[in-house]
C-alpha positions as CSV (number, residue, x, y, z in Angstrom):
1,X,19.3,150.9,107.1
2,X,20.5,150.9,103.3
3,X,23.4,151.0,102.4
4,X,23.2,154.7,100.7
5,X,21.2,155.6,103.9
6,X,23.3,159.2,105.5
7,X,24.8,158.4,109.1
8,X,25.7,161.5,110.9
9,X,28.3,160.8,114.3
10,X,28.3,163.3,117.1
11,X,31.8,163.8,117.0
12,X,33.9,166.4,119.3
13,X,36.3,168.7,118.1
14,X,39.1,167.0,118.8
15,X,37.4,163.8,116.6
16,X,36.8,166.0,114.1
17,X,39.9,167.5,113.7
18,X,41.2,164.3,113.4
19,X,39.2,162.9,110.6
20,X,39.6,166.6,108.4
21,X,43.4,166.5,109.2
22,X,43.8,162.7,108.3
23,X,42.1,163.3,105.3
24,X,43.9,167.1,104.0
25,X,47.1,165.7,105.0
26,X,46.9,163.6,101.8
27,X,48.3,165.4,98.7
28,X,50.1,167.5,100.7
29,X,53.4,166.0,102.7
30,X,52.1,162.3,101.6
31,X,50.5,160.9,98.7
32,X,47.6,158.8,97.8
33,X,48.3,155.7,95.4
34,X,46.0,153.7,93.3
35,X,47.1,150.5,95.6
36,X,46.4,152.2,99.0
37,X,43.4,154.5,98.0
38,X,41.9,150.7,96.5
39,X,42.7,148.9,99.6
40,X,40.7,151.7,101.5
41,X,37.8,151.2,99.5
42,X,38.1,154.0,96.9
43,X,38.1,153.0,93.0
44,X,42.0,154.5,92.9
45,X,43.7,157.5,94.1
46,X,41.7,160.2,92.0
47,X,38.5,159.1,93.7
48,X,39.9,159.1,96.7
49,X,41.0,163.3,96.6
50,X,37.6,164.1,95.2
51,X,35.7,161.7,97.5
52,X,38.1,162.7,100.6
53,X,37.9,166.7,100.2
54,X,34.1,165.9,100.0
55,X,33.8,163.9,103.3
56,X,35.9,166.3,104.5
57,X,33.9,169.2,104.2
58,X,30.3,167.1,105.3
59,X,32.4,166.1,108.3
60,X,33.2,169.8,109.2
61,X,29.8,171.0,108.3
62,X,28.4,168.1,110.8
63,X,26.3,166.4,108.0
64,X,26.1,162.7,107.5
65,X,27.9,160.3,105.4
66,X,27.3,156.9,104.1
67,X,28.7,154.0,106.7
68,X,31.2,153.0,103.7
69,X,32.4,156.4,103.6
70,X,32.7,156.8,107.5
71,X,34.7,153.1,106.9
72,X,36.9,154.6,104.3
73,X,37.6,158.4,105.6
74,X,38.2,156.6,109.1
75,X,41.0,154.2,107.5
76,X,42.3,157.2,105.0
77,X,42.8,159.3,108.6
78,X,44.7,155.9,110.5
79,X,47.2,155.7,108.1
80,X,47.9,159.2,107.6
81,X,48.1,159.3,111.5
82,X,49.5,155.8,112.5
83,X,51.9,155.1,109.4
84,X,55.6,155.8,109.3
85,X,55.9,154.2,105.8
86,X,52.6,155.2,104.3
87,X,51.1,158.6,106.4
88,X,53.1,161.3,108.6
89,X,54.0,158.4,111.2
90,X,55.9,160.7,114.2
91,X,55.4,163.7,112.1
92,X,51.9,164.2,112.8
93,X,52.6,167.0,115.1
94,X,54.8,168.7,113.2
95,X,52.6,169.0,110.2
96,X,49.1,168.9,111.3
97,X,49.5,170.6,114.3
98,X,48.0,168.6,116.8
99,X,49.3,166.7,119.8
100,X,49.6,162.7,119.3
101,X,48.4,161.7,122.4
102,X,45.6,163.8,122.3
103,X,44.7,162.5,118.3
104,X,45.4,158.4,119.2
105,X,42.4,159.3,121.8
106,X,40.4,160.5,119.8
107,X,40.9,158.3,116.9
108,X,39.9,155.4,119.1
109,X,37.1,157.3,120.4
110,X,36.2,157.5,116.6
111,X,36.8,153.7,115.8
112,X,34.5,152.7,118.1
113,X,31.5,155.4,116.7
114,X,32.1,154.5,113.2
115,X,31.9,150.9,113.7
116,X,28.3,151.4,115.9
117,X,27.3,152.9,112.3
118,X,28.7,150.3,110.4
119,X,27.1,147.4,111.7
């Protein structure tokens, strides 16, 4: 597979409304910076909204992305999930809406997918 190659990953609702969430949260309640968005794999936080929303919407449409951008909308999603300094942290439910038991299940359930199309 290349690198540019589109991987799609059957992903329940539950996975999906994880990733979409993880990734609208930002710009909202917390904000992207050029160091994060970087360390995620983005060129700096402006990619990262335009390349986010994008990913966003393929992910909702159940289209593919690239395994880079699975790797990078998956890491943008655990920190806006997992993060009391950098994401929602205990917030999550409070502003996305969904339960935290319910999203740490299916974020793992997701890890594991996006690293079978990573490797």
């Amino acid at each position: 597979m290349s690198a540019d190659e589109l991987r799609t990953i059957e992903l329940d609702d539950v996975e999906k409304d994880f990733l979409i969430t993880g990734l609208l949260q930002w710009g909202g309640v917390v904000a992207m910076t050029d160091d994060l968005a970087r360390a995620l794999g983005y060129g700096g936080a402006a990619d990262f909204y335009t390349d986010s929303a994008a990913a966003a919407g393929r992910i909702s449409e159940g289209l593919g992305l690239t395994a880079a951008e699975w790797r990078r909308s998956l890491g943008a999603a655990e920190v806006a999930f997992g993060s009391e300094v950098l994401g929602l942290g205990h917030e999550w439910d409070d502003f996305s809406g969904f339960d935290a038991d319910q999203t740490y299940q299916a974020m793992r359930r997701v890890q594991w997918k996006v690293r079978a199309v990573s490797e």
